[in-house]
MOPAC internal coordinates of N, CA, C and O (Angstrom, degrees):
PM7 1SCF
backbone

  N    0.0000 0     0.00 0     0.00 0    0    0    0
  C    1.4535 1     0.00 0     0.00 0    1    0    0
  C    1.5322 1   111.65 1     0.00 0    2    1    0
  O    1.2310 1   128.54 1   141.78 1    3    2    1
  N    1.2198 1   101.15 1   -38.22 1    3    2    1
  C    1.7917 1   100.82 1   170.63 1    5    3    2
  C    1.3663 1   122.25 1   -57.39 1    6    5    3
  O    1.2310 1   120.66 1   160.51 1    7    6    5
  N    1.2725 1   116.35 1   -19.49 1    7    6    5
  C    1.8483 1   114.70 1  -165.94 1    9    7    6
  C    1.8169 1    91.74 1   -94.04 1   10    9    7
  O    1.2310 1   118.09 1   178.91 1   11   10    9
  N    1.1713 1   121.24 1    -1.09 1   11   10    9
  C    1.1839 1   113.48 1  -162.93 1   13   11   10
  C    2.1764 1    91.56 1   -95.68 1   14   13   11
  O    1.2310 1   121.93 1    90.74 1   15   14   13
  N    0.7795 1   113.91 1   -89.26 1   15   14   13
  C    2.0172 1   128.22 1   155.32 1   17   15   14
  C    1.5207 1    99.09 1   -16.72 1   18   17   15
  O    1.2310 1   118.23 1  -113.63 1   19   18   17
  N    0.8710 1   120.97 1    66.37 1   19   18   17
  C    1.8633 1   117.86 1   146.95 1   21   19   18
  C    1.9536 1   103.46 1   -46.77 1   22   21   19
  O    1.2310 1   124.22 1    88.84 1   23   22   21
  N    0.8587 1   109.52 1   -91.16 1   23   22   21
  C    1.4281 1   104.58 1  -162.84 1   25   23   22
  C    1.9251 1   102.03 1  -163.82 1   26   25   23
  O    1.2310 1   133.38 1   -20.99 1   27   26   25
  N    1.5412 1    91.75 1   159.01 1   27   26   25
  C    1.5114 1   100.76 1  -167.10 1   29   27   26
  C    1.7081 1   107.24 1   -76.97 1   30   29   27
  O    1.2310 1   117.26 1   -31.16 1   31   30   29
  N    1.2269 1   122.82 1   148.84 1   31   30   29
  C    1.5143 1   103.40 1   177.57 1   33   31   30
  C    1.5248 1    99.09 1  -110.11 1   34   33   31
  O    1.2310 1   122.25 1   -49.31 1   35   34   33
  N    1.0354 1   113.30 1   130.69 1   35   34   33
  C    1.6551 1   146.36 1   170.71 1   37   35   34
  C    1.4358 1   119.29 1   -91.17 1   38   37   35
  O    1.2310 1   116.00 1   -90.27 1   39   38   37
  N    1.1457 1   125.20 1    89.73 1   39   38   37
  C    1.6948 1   117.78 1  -172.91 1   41   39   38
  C    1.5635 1    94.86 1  -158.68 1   42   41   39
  O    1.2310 1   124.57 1   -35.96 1   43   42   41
  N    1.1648 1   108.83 1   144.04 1   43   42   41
  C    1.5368 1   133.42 1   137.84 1   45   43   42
  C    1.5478 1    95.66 1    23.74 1   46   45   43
  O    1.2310 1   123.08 1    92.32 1   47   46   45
  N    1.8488 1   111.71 1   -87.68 1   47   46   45
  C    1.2044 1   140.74 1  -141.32 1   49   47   46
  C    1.6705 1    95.22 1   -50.97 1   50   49   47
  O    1.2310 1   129.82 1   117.26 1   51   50   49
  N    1.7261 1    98.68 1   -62.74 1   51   50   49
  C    1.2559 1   137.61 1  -168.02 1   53   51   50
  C    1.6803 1    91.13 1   -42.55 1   54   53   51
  O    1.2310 1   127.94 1   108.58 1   55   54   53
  N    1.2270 1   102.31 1   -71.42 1   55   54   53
  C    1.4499 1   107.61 1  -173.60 1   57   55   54
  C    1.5860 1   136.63 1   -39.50 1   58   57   55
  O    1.2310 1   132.59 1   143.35 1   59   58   57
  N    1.4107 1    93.28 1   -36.65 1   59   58   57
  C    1.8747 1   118.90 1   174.51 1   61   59   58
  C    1.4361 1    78.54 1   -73.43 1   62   61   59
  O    1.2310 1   105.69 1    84.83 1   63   62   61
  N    1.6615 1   144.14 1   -95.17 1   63   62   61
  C    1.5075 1   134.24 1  -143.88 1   65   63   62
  C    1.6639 1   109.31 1   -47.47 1   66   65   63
  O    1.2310 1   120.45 1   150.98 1   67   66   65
  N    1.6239 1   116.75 1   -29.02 1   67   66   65
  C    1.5630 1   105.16 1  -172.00 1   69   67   66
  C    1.6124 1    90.64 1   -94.99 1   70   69   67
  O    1.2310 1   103.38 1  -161.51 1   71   70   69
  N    0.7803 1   148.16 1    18.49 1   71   70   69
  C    1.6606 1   146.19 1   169.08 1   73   71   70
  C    1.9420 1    88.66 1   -79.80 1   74   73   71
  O    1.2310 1   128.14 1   117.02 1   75   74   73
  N    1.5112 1   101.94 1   -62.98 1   75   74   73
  C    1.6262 1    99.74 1  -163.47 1   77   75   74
  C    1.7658 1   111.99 1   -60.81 1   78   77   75
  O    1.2310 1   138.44 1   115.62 1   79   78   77
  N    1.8478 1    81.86 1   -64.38 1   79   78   77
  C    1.7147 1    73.39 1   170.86 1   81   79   78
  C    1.6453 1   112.91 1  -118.60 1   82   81   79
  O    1.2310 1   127.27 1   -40.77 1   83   82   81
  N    1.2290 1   103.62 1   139.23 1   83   82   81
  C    1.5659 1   117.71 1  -157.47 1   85   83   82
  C    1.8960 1   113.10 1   -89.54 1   86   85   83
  O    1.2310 1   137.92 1  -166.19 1   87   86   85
  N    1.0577 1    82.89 1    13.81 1   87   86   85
  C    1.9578 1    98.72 1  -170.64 1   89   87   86
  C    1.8206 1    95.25 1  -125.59 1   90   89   87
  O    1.2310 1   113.72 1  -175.73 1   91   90   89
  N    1.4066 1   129.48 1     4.27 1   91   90   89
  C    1.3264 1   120.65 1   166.87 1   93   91   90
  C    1.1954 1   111.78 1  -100.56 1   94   93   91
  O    1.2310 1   124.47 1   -27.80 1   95   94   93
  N    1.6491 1   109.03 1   152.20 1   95   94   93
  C    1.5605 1    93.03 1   169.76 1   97   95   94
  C    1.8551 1    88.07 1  -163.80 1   98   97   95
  O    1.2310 1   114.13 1   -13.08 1   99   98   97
  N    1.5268 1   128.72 1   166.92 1   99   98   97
  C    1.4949 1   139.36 1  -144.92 1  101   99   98
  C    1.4617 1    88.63 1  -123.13 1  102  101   99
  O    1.2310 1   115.17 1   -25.85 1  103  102  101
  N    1.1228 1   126.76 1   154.15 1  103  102  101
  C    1.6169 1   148.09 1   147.62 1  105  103  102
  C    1.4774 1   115.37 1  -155.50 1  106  105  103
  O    1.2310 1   125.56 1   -34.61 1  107  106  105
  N    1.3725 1   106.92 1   145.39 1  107  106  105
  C    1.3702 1   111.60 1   178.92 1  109  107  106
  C    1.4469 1   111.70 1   -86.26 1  110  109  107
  O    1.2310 1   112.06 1   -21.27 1  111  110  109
  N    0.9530 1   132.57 1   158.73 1  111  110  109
  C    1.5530 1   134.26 1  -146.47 1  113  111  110
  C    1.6301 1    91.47 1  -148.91 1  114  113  111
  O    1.2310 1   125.86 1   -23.11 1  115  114  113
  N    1.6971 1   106.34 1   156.89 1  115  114  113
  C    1.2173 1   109.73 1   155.91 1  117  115  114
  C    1.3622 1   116.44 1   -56.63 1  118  117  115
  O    1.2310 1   118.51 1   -38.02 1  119  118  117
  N    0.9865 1   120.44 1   141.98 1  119  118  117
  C    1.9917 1   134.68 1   152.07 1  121  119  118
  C    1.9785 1   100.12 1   -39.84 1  122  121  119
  O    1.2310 1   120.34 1   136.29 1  123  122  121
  N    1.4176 1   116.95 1   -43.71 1  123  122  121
  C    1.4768 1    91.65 1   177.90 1  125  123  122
  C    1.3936 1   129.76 1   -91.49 1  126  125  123
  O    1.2310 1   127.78 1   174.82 1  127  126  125
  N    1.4750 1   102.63 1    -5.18 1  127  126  125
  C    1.6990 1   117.39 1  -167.94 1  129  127  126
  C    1.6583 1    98.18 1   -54.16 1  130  129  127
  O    1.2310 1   123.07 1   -36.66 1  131  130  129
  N    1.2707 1   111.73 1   143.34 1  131  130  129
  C    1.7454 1   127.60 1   157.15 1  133  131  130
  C    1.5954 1    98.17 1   -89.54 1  134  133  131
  O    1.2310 1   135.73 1    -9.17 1  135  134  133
  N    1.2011 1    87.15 1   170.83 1  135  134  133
  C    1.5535 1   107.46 1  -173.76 1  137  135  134
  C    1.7565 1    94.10 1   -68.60 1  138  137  135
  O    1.2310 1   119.29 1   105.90 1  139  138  137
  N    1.1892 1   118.96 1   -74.10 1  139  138  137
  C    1.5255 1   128.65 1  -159.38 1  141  139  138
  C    1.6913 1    91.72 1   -50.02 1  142  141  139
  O    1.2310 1   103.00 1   157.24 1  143  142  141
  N    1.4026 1   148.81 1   -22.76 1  143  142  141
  C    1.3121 1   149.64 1   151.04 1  145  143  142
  C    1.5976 1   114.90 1   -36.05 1  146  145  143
  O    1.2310 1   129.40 1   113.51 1  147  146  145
  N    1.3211 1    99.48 1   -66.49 1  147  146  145
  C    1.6851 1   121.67 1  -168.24 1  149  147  146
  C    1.6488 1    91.57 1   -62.93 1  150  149  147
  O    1.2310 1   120.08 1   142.78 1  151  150  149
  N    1.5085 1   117.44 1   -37.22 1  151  150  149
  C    1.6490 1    92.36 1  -155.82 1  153  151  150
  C    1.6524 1    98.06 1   -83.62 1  154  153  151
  O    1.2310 1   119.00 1   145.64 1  155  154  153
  N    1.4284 1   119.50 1   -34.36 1  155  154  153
  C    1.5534 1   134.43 1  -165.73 1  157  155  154
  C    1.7455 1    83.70 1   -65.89 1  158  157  155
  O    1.2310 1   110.59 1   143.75 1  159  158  157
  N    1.3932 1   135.29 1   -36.25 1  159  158  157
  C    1.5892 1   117.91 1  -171.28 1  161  159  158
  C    1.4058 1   104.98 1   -94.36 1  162  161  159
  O    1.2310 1   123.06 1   168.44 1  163  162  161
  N    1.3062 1   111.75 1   -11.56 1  163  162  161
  C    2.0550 1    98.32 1   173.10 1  165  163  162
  C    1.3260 1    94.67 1   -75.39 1  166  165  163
  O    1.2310 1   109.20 1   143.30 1  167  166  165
  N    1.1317 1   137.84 1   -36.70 1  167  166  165
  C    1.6555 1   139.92 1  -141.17 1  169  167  166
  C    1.6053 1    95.74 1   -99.36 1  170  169  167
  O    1.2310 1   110.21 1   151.10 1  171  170  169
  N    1.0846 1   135.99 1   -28.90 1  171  170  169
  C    1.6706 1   147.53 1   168.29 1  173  171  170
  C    1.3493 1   101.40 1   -86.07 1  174  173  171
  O    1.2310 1   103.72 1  -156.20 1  175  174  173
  N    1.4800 1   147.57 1    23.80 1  175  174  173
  C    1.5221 1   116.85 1  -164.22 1  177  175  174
  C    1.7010 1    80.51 1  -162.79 1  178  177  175
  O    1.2310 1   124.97 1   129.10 1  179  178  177
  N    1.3151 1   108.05 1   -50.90 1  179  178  177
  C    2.0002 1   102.53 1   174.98 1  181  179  178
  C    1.8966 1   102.29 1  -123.72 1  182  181  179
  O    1.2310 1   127.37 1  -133.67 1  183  182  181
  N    1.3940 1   103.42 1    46.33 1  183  182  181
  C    1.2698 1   102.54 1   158.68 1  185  183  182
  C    2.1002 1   118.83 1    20.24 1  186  185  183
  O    1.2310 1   137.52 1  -150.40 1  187  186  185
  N    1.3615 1    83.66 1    29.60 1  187  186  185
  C    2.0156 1    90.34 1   156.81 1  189  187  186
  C    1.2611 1   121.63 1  -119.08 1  190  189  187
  O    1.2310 1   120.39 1   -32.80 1  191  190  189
  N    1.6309 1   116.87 1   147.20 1  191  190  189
  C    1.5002 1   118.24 1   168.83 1  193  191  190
  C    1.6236 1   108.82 1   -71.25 1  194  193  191
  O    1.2310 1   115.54 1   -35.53 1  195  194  193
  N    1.0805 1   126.07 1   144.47 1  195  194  193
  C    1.4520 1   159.63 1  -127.56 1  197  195  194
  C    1.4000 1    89.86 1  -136.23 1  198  197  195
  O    1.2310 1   113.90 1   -68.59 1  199  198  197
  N    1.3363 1   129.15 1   111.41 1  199  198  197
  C    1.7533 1   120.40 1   163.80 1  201  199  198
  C    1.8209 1   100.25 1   -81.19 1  202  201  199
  O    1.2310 1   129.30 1   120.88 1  203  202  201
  N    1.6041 1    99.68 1   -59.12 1  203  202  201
  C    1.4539 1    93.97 1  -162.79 1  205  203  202
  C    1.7101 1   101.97 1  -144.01 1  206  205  203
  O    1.2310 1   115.63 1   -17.85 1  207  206  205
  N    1.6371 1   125.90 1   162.15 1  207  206  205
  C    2.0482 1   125.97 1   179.18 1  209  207  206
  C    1.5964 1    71.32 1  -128.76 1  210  209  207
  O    1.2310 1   133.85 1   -47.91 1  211  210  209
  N    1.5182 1    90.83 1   132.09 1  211  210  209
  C    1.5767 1   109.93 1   140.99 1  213  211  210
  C    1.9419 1   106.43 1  -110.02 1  214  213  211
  O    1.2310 1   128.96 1   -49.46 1  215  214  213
  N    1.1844 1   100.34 1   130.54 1  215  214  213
  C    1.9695 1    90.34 1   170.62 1  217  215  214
  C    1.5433 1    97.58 1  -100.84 1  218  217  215
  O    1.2310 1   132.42 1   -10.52 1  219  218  217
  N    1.3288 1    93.61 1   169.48 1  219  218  217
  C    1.6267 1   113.05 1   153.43 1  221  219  218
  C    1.5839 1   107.92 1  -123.56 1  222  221  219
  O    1.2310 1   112.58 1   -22.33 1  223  222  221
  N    1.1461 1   131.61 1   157.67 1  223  222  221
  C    1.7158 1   141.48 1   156.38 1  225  223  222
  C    1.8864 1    93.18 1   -92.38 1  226  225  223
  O    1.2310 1   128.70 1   -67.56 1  227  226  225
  N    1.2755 1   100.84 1   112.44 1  227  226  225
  C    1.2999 1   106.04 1   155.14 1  229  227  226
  C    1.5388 1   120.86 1   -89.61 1  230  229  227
  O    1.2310 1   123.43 1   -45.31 1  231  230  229
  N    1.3510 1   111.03 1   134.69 1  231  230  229
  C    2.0217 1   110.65 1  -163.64 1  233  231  230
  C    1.1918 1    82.41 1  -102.62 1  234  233  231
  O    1.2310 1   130.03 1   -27.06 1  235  234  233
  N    1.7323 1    98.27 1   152.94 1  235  234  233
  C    1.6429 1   112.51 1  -178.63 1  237  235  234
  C    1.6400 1   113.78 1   -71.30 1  238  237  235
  O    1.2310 1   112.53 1   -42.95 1  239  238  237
  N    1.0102 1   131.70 1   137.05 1  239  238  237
  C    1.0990 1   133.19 1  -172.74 1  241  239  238
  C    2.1863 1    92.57 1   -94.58 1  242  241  239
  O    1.2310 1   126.33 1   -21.81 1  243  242  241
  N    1.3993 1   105.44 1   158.19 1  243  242  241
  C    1.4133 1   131.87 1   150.29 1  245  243  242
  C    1.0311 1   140.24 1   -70.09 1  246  245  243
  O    1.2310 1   107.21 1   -69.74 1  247  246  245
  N    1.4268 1   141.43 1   110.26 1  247  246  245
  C    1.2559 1   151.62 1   172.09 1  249  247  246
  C    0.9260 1   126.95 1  -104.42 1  250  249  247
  O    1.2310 1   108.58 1   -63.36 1  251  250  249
  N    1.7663 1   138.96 1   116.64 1  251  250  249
  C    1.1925 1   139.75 1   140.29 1  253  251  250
  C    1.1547 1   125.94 1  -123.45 1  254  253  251
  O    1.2310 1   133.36 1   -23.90 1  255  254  253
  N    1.9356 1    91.79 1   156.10 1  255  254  253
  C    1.7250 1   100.16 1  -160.10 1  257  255  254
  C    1.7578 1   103.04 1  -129.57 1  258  257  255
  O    1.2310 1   124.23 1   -59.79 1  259  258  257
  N    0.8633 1   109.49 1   120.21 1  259  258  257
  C    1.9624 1    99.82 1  -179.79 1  261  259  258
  C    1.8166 1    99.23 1   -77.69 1  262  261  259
  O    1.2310 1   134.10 1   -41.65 1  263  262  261
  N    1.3855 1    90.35 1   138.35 1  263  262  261
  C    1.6696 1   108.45 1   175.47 1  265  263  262
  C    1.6233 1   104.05 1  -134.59 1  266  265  263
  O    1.2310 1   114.51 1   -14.24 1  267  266  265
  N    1.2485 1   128.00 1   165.76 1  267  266  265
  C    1.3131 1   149.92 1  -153.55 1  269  267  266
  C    2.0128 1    97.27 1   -64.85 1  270  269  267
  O    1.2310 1   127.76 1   149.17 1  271  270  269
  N    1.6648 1   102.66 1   -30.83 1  271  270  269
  C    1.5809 1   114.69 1  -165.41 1  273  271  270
  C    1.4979 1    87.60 1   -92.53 1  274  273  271
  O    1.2310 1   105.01 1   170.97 1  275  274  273
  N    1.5285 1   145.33 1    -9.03 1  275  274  273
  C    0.9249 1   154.31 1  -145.95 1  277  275  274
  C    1.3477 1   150.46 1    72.05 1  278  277  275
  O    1.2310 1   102.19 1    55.73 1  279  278  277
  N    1.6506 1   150.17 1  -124.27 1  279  278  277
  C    1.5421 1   138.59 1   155.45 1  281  279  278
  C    1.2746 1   118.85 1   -75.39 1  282  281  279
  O    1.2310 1   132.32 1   -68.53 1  283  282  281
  N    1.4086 1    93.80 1   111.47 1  283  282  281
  C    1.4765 1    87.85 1   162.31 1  285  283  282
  C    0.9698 1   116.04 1  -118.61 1  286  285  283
  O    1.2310 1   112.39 1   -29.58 1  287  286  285
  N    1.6234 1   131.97 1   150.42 1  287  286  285
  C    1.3167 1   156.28 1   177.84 1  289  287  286
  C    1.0723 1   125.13 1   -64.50 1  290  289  287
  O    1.2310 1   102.16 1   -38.11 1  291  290  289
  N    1.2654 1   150.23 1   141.89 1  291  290  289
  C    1.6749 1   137.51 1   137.82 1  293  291  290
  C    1.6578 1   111.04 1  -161.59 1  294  293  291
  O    1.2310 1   122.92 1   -22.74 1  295  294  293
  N    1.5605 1   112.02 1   157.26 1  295  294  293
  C    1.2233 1   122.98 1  -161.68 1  297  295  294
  C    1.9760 1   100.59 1   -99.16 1  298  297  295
  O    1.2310 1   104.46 1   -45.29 1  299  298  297
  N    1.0002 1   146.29 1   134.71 1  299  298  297
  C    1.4947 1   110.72 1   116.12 1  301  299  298
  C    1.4295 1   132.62 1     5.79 1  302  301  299
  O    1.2310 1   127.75 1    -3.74 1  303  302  301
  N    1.4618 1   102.68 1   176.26 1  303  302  301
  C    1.5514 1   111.00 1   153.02 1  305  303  302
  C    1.3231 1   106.53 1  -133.28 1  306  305  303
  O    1.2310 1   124.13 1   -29.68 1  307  306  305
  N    1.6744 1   109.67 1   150.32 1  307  306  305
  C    1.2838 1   116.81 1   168.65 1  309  307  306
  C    1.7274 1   114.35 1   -72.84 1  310  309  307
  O    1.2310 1   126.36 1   -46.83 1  311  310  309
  N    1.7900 1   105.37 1   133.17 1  311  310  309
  C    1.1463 1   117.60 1   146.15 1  313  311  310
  C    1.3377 1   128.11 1  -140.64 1  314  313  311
  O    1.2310 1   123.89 1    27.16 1  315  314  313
  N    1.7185 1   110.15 1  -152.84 1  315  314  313
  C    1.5172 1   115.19 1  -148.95 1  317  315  314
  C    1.5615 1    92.29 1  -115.74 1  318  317  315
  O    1.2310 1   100.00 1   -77.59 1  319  318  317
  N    1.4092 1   153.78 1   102.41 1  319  318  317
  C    1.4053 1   116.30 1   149.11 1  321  319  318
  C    1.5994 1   107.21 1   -88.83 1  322  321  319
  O    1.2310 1   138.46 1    -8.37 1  323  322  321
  N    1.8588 1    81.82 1   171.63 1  323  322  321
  C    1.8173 1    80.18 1  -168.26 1  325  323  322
  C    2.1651 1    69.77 1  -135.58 1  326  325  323
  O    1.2310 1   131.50 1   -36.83 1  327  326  325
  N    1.6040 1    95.40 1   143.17 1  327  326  325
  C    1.4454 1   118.53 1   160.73 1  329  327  326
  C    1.4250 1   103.60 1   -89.48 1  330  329  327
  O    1.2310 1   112.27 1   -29.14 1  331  330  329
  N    1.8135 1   132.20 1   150.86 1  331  330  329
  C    1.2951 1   124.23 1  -162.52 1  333  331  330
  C    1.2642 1    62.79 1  -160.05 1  334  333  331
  O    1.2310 1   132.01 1   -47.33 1  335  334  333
  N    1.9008 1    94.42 1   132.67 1  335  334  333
  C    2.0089 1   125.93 1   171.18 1  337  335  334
  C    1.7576 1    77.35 1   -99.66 1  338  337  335
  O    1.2310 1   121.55 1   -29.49 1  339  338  337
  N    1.1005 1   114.64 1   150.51 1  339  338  337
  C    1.4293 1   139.36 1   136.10 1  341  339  338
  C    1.6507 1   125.10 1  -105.92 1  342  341  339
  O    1.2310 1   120.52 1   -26.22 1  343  342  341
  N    1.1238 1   116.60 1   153.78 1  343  342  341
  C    1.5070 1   117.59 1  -174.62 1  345  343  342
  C    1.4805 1    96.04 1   -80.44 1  346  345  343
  O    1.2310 1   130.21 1   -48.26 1  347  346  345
  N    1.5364 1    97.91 1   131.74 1  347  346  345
  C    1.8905 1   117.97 1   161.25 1  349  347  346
  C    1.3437 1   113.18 1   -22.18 1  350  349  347
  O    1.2310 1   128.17 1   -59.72 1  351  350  349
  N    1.4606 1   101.87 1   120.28 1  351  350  349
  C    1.5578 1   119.59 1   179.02 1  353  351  350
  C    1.5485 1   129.52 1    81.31 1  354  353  351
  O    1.2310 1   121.77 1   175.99 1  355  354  353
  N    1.5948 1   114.22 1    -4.01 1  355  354  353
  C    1.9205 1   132.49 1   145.68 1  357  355  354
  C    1.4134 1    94.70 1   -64.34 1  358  357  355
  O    1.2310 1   130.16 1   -35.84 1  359  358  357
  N    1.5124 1    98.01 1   144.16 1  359  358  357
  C    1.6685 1   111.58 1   162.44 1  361  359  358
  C    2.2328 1    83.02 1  -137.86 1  362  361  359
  O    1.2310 1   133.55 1   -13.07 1  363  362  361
  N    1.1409 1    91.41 1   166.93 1  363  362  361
  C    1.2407 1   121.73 1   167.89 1  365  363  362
  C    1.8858 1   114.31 1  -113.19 1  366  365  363
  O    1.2310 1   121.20 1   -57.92 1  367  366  365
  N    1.9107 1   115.32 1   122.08 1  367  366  365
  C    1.5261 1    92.29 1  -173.45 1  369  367  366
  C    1.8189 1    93.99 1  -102.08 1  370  369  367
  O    1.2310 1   121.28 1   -68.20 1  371  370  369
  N    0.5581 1   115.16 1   111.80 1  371  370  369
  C    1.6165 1   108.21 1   176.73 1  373  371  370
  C    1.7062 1   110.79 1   -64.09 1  374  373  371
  O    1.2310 1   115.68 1   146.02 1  375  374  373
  N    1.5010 1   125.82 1   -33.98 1  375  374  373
  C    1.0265 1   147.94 1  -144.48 1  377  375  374
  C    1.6928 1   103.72 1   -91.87 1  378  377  375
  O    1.2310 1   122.56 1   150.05 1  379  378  377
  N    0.9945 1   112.69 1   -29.95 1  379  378  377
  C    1.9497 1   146.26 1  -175.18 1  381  379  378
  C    1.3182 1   103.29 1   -47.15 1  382  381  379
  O    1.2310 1   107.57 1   162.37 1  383  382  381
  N    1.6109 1   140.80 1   -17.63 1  383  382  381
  C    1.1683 1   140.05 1  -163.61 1  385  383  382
  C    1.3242 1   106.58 1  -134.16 1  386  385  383
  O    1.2310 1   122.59 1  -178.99 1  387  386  385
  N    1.3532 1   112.64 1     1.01 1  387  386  385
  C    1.8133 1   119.77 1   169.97 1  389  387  386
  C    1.4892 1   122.98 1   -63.15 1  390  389  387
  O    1.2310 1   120.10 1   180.00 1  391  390  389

């Protein structure tokens, strides 16, 4: 269940969607995880019921940077986030182990 949960994403974006609704929250996921994976490891790992995962496949984006040797290239990496509903009145503290 651990190889599946990379890590929670914390940003800006994230923050505006859990302002509206307060039961969503983002993690990046393996590239092979299924949904019924992602929800059985939120629910084993922060002990909440799970209503519903939407994922996205994020595609690697392109990078170049000019240096003195000239362009160089590089990608990202592709991954998975998955959005996770929890049932009314679960919160998740991410912050709890600081």
């Amino acid at each position: 269940m651990i190889d599946i949960i990379i890590k929670p994403i914390i940003s800006e974006k994230m923050a505006a969607i859990t302002e509206k609704n307060p039961q969503r929250y983002a993690f990046q996921v393996s590239p092979k995880a299924n949904k019924i994976q992602i929800k059985q490891a939120i629910e084993e790992l922060y002990g909440v019921n799970v209503i519903s995962v939407n994922t996205i496949n994020i595609t690697p984006k392109i990078h170049n940077r000019w240096t003195r040797h000239g362009l160089i290239s590089g990608r990202k990496s592709l991954y998975k986030k998955a959005i996770v509903t929890l049932r009314e009145g679960e919160t998740i503290d991410f912050y709890s182990h600081i």
